[in-house]
Wavefront OBJ file of the C-alpha trace (Angstrom):
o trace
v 0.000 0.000 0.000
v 1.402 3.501 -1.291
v 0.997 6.536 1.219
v -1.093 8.418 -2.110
v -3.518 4.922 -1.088
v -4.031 5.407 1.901
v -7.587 5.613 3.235
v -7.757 6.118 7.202
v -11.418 5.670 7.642
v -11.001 1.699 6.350
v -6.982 1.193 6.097
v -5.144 0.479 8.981
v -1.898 2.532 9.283
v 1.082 0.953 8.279
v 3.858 1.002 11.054
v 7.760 0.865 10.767
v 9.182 -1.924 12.047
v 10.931 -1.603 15.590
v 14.084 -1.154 16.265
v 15.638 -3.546 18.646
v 17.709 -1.495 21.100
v 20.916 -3.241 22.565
v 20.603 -4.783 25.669
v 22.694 -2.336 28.554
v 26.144 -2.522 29.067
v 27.428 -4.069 32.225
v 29.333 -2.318 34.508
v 32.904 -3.978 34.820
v 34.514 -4.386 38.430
v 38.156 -4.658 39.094
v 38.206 -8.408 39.312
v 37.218 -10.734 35.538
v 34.417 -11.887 35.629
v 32.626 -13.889 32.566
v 29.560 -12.525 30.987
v 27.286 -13.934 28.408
v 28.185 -14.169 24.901
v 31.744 -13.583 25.717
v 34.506 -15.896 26.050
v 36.946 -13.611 27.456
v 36.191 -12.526 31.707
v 36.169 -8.775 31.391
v 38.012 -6.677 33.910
v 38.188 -2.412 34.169
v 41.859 -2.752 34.096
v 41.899 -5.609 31.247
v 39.508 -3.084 29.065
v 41.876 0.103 30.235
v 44.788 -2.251 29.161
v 43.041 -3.067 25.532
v 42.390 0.508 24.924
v 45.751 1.667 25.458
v 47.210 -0.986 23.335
v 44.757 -0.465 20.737
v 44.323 3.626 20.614
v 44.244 6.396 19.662
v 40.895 6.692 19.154
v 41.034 8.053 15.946
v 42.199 4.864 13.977
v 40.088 2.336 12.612
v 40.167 -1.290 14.541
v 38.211 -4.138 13.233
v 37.535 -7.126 15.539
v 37.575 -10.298 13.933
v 35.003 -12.945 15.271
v 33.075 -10.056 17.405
v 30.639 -12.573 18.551
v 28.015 -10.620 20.474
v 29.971 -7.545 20.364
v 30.113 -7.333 24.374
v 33.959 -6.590 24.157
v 33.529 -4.179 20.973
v 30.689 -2.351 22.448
v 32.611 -1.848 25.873
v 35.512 -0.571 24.047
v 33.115 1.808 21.390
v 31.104 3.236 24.902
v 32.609 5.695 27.197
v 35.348 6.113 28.522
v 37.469 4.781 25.752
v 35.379 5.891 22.405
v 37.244 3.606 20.585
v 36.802 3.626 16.748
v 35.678 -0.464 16.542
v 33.973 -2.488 14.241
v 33.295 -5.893 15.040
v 33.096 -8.607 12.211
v 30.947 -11.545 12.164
v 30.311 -14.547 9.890
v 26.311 -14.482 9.001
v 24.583 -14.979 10.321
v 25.601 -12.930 13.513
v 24.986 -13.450 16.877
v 25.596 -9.703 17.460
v 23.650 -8.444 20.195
v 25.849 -4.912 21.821
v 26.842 -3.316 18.186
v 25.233 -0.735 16.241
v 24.857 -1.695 13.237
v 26.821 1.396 12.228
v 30.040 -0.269 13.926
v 29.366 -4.097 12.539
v 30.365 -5.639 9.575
v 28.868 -9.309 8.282
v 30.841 -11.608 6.277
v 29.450 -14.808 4.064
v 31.554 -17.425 5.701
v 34.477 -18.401 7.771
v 36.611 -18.672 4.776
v 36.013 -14.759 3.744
v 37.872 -11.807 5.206
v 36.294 -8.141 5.586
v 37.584 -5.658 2.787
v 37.838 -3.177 5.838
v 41.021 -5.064 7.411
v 43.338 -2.768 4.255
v 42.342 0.599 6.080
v 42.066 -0.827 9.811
v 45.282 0.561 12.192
v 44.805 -2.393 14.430
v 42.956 -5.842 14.275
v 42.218 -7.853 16.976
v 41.516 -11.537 17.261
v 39.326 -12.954 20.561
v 39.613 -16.450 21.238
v 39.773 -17.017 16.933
v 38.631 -20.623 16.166
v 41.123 -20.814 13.668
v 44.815 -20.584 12.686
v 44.172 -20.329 9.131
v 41.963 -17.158 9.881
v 44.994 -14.724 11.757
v 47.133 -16.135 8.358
v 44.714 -15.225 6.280
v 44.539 -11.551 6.944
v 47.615 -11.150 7.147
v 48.363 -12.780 3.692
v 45.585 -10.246 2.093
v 46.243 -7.786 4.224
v 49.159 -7.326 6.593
v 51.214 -5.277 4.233
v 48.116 -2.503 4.272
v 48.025 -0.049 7.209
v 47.813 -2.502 10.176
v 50.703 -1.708 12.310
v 49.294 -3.690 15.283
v 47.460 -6.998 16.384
v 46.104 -8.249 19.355
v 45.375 -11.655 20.157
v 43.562 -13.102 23.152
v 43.265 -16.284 23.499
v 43.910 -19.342 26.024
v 47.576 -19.898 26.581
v 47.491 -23.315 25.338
v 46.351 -22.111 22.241
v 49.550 -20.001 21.902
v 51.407 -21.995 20.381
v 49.378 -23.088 17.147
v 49.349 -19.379 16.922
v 52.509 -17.672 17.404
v 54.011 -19.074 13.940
v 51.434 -16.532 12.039
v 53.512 -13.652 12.641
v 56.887 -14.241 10.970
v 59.475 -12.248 10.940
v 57.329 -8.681 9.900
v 56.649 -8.597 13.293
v 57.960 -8.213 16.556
v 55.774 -10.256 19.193
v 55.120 -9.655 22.913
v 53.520 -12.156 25.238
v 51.797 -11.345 28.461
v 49.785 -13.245 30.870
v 46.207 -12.129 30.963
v 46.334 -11.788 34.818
v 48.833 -9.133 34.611
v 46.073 -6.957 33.148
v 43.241 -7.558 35.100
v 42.118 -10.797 33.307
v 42.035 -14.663 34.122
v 45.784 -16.169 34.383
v 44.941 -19.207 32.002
v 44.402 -16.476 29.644
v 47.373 -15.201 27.470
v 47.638 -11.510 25.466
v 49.934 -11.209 22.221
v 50.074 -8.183 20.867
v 52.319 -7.861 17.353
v 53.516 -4.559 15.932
v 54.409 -4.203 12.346
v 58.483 -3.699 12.282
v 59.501 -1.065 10.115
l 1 2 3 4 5 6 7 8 9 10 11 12 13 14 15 16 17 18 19 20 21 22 23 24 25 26 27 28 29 30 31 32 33 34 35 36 37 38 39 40 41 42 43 44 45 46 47 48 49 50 51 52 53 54 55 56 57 58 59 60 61 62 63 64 65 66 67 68 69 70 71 72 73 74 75 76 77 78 79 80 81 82 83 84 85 86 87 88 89 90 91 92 93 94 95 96 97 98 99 100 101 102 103 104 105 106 107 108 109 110 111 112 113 114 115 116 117 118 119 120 121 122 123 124 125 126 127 128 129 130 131 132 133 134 135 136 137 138 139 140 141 142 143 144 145 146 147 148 149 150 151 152 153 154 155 156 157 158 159 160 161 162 163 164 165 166 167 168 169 170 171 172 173 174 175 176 177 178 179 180 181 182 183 184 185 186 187 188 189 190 191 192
């Protein structure tokens, strides 16, 4: 039905859908704590820590495997303003993104276009090697000059070999930074 159609003595008025608003933040204590949706415990100090590494605010990050977004939307809200887009394979279980800061790709096998202009990525408990090697194959010679990875320690090692020699590594327990000490953080910067 066409608004020049509309009749309102017999039509009934059409409505725009709703929009679903995302469910509230939580509020993060000092201590990790797990939260649904999320695979990493979230800590104040372990989201101050990711901000820092991950800043200035001004560059493009894309998080790869953004699951709900929990993280992303933590590190998009106040007080770090972080400029984040989370990537999903569709369909997405995002449910703390705007839409305006998500990005949906077809499968596991495809990578986001958006990875060539991002200043940092950053990989969450990734459910794949191949993935991190990926991007950096398509990608890694772009303007990424940093990567985080988070991930269970034991799952270091399958991943440490995807950096190479273009980048200089640094390991840290997550427990130093106000996450869980099974937890481990690698962050790689691009070496000039």
């Amino acid at each position: 039905m066409t608004a020049l159609n509309f009749d309102p003595e017999y039509d009934v008025e059409p409505v725009a859908p709703a929009q679903s608003l995302p469910p509230p933040l939580p509020s993060l204590a000092d201590k990790p704590a797990v939260h649904p949706g999320c695979c990493l415990a979230l800590s104040a100090p372990l989201l101050a820590h990711l901000a820092a590494l991950l800043g200035p605010s001004s560059n493009l990050i894309l998080s790869i495997g953004s699951g709900y977004g929990l993280l992303e939307a933590l590190l998009l809200a106040e007080p770090h303003c972080l400029d984040i887009v989370g990537v999903e394979v569709q369909p997405s279980s995002n449910r703390f993104l705007p839409a305006s800061h998500h990005h949906t790709v077809s499968g596991s096998r495809f990578l986001d276009p958006r990875a060539a202009e991002s200043a940092a990525w950053l990989f969450v408990y990734p459910r794949r090697v191949g993935l991190v090697d990926e991007y950096i194959a398509a990608y890694g010679d772009g303007t990424v000059e940093r990567m985080v990875w988070i991930g269970p320690t034991a799952d270091w090692e399958d991943y440490k070999g995807c950096f190479g020699r273009a980048w200089a590594v640094e390991v840290r327990s997550a427990d130093e930074v106000g996450g869980r000490a099974w937890e481990l953080i690698a962050v790689a910067s691009k070496l000039p």
